[in-house]
Backbone bond lengths (Angstrom), bond angles and torsions (degrees), N, CA, C in turn:
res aa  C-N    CA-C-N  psi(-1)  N-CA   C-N-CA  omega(-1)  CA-C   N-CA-C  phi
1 X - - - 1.434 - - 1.529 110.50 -
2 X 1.308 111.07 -43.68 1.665 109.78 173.59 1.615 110.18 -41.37
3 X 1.595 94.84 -64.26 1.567 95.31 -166.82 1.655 106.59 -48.41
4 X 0.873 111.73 -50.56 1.665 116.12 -149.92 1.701 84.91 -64.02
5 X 1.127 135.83 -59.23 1.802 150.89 178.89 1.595 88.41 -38.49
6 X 1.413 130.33 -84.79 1.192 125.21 -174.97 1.632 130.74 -45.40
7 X 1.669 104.96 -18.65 1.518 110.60 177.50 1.715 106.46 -93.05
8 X 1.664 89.06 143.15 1.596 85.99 179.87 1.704 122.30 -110.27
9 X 1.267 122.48 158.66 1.154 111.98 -161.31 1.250 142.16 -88.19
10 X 0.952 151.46 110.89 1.245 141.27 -155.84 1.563 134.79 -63.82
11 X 1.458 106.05 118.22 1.782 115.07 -176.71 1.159 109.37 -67.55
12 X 1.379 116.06 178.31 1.487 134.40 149.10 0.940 129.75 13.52
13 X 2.289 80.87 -90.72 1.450 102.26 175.12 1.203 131.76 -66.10
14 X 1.471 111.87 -30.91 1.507 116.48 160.81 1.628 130.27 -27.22
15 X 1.594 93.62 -73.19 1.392 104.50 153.34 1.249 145.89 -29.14
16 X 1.170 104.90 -48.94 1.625 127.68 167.47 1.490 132.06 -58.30
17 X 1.319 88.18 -39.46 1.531 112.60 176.66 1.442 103.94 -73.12
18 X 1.461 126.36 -57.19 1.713 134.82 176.79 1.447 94.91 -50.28
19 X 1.259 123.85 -45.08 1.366 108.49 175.25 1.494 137.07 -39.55
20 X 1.407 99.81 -53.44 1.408 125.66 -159.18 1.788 94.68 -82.95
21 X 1.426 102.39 -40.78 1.379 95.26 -177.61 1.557 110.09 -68.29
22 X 1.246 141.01 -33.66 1.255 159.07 152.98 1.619 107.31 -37.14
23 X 0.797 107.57 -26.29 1.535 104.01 -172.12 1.327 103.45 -109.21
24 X 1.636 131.98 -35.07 1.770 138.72 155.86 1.608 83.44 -27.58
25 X 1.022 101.51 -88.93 1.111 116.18 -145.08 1.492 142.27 -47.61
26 X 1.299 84.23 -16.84 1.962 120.92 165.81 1.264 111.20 -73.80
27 X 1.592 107.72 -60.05 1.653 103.90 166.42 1.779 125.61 -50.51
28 X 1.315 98.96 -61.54 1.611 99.66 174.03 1.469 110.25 -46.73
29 X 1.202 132.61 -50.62 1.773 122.79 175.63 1.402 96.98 -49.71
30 X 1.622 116.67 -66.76 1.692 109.62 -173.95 1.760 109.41 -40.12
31 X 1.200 114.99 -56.92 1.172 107.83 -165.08 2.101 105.09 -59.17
32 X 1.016 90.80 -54.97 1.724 97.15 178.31 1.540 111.00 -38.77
33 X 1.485 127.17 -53.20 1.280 126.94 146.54 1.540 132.45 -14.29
34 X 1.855 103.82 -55.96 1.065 85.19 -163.97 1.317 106.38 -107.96
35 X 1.718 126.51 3.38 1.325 119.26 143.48 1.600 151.03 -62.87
36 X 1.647 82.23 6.09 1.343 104.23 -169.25 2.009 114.85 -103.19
37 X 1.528 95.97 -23.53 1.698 110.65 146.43 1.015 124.96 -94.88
38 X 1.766 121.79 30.45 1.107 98.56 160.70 1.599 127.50 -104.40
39 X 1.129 145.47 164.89 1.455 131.43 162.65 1.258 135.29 -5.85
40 X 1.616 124.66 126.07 1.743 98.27 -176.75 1.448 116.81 -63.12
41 X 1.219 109.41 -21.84 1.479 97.12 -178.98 1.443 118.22 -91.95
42 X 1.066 134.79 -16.44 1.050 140.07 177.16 1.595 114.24 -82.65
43 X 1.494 97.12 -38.90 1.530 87.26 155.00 1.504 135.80 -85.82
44 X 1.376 126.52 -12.32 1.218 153.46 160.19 1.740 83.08 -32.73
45 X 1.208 97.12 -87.71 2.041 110.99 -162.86 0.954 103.63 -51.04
46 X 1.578 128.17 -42.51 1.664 105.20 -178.31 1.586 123.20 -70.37
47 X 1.396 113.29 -27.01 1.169 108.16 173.97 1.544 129.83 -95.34
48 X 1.389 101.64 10.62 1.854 109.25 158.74 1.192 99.72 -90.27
49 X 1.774 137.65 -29.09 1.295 126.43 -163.98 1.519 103.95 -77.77
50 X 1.475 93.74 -62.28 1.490 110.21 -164.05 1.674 117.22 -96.84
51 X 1.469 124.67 8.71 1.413 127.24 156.35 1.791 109.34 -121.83
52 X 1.136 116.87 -14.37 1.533 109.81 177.86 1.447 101.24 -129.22
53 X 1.436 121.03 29.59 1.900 127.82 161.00 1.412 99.75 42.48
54 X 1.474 129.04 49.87 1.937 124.55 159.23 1.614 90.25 -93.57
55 X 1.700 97.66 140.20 1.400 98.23 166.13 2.134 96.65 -82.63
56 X 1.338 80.32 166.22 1.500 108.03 177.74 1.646 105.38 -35.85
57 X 0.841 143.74 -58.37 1.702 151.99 -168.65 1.321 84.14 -61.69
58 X 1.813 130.78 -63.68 0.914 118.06 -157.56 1.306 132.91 -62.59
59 X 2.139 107.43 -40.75 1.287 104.38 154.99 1.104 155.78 -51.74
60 X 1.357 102.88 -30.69 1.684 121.91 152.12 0.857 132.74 -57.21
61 X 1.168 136.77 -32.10 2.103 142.62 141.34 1.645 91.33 -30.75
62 X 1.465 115.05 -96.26 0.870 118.66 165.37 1.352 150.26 1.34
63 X 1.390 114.65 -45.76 1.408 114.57 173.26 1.555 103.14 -119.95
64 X 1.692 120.89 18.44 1.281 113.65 166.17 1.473 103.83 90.97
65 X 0.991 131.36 -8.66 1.576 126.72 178.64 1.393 133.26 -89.02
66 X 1.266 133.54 -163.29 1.359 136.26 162.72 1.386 107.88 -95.60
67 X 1.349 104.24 132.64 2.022 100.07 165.89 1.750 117.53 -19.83
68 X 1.628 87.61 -54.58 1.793 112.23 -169.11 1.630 95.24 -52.24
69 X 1.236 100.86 -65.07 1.910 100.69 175.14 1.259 112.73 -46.29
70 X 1.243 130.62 -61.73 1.596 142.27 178.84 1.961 98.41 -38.63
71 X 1.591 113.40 -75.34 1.174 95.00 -175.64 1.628 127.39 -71.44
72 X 1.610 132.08 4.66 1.069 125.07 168.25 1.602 109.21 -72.55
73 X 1.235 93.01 -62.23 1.928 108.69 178.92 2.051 96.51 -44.24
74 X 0.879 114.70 -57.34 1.962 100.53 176.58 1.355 101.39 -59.62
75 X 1.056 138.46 -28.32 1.626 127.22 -163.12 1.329 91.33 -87.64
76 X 0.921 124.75 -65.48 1.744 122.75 -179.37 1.647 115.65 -43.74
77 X 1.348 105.81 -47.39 1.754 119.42 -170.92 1.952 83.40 -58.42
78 X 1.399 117.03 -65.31 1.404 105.44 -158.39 1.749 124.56 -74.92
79 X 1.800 81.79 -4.91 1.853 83.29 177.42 1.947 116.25 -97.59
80 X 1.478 86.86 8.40 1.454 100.64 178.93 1.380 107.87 -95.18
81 X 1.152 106.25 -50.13 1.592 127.54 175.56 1.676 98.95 -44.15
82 X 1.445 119.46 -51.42 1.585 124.67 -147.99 1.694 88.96 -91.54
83 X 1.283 136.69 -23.72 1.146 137.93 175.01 1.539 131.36 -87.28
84 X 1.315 93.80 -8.68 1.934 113.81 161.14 1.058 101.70 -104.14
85 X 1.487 147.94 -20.72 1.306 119.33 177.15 1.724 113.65 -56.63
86 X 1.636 80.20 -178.45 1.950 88.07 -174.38 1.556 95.80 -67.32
87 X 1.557 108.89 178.62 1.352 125.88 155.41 1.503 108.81 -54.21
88 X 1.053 139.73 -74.24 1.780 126.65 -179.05 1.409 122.88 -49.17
89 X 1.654 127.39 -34.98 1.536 111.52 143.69 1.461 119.77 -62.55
90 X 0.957 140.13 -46.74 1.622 119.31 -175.64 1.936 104.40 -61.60
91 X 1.418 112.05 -37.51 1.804 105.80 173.68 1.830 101.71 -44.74
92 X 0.913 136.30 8.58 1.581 130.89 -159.27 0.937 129.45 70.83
93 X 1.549 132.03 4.63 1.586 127.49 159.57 1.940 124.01 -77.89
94 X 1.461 95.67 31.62 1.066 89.48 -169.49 1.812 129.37 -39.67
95 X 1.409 101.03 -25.07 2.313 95.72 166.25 1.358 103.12 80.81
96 X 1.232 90.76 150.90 1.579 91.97 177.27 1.343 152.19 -28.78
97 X 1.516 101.17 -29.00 1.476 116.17 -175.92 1.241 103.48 -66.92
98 X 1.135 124.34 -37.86 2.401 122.95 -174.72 1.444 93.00 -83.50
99 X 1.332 129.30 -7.92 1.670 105.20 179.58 1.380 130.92 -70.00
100 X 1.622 103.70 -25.78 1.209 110.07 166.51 1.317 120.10 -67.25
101 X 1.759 116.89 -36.33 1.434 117.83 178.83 1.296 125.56 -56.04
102 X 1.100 112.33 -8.25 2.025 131.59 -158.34 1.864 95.01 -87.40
103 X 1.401 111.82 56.11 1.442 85.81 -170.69 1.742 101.85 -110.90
104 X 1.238 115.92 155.98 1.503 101.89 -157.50 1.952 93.00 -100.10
105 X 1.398 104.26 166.31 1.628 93.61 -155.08 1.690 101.15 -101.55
């Protein structure tokens, strides 16, 4: 009885918020999923660009390539990515998870 007396209850917004975080978090697994079929190289570049912040020139040092290679392999990695999402990311809500991908080369 203490505990339950000492815990307080949850509003709305509370609610709302568990929601939203509940739902992050669904996407980010989806998305993690589907970066995880993608190409090694294509995923290679997206995740020096867009999880370890190298611009494009830089990843391409990096993974041995040409810029030109570097930005095809991201264009492909993110148009693969944008073509497995659900139906309500491809309507244009793609959400947080593609914001990081948006990186200009």
């Amino acid at each position: 009885m203490e505990r339950i007396e000492a815990s307080r209850l949850l509003d709305a917004d509370d609610i709302g918020r568990l929601e939203e975080r509940i739902d992050a978090e669904r996407q980010a697994r989806g998305l993690y999923a589907r970066v995880r079929r993608l190409p090694p190289g294509e995923r290679e570049v997206l995740e020096l660009v867009a999880v370890d912040g190298l611009s494009v020139s830089d990843a391409a040092a990096v993974a041995g390539i040409s810029p030109v290679a570097a930005r095809v392999r991201l264009h492909r990695a993110r148009r693969a990515l944008r073509q497995a999402a659900s139906p309500v990311q491809q309507a244009g809500n793609a959400g947080p998870a593609f914001d990081s991908l948006e990186v200009s080369p």
